[in-house]
N, C-alpha and C positions, 0 to 999 in steps of 0.2 A: 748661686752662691751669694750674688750681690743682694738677693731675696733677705740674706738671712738677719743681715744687719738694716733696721732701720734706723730712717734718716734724723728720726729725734735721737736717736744714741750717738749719731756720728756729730749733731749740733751740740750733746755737751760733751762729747769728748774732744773736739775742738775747742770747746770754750775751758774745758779743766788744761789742756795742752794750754793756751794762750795764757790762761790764771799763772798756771807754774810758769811760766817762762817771763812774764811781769815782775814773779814774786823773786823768782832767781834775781832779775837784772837790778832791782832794789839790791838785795841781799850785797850783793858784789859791791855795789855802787856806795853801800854803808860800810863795807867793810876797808874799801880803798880807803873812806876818808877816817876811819880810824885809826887806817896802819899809817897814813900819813901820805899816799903818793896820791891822791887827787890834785885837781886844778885849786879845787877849794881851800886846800888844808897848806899847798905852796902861797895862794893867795895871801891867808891869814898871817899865816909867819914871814913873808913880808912886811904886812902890816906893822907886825908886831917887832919886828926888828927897828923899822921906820922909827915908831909909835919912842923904842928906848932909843934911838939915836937922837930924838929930839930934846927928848929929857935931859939925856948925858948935855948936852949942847945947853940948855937953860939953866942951867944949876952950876 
């Protein structure tokens, strides 16, 4: 049975499994910072809250 599959098929069918599951963890990881709950996208609207707090303060 293990005859029937060779081992170059099973080299890119590991490699297309690994592609998709890269492309997945991207996917997700763009999509988080779009909807807004990443480290990233909390990061920035700190900043940016900072960023007016200082203004309101100089003016």
């Amino acid at each position: 049975m293990y005859n029937l599959i060779k081992s170059e098929d099973m080299k890119e069918l590991i490699i297309f499994i690994l592609v998709f599951e890269g492309l997945f963890w991207v996917g997700v990881k763009l999509q988080r910072w779009i909807n807004g709950t990443s480290k990233i996208t909390k990061n920035q609207k700190k900043i940016l809250k900072e960023m007016k707090r200082k203004n309101n303060l100089e003016s």
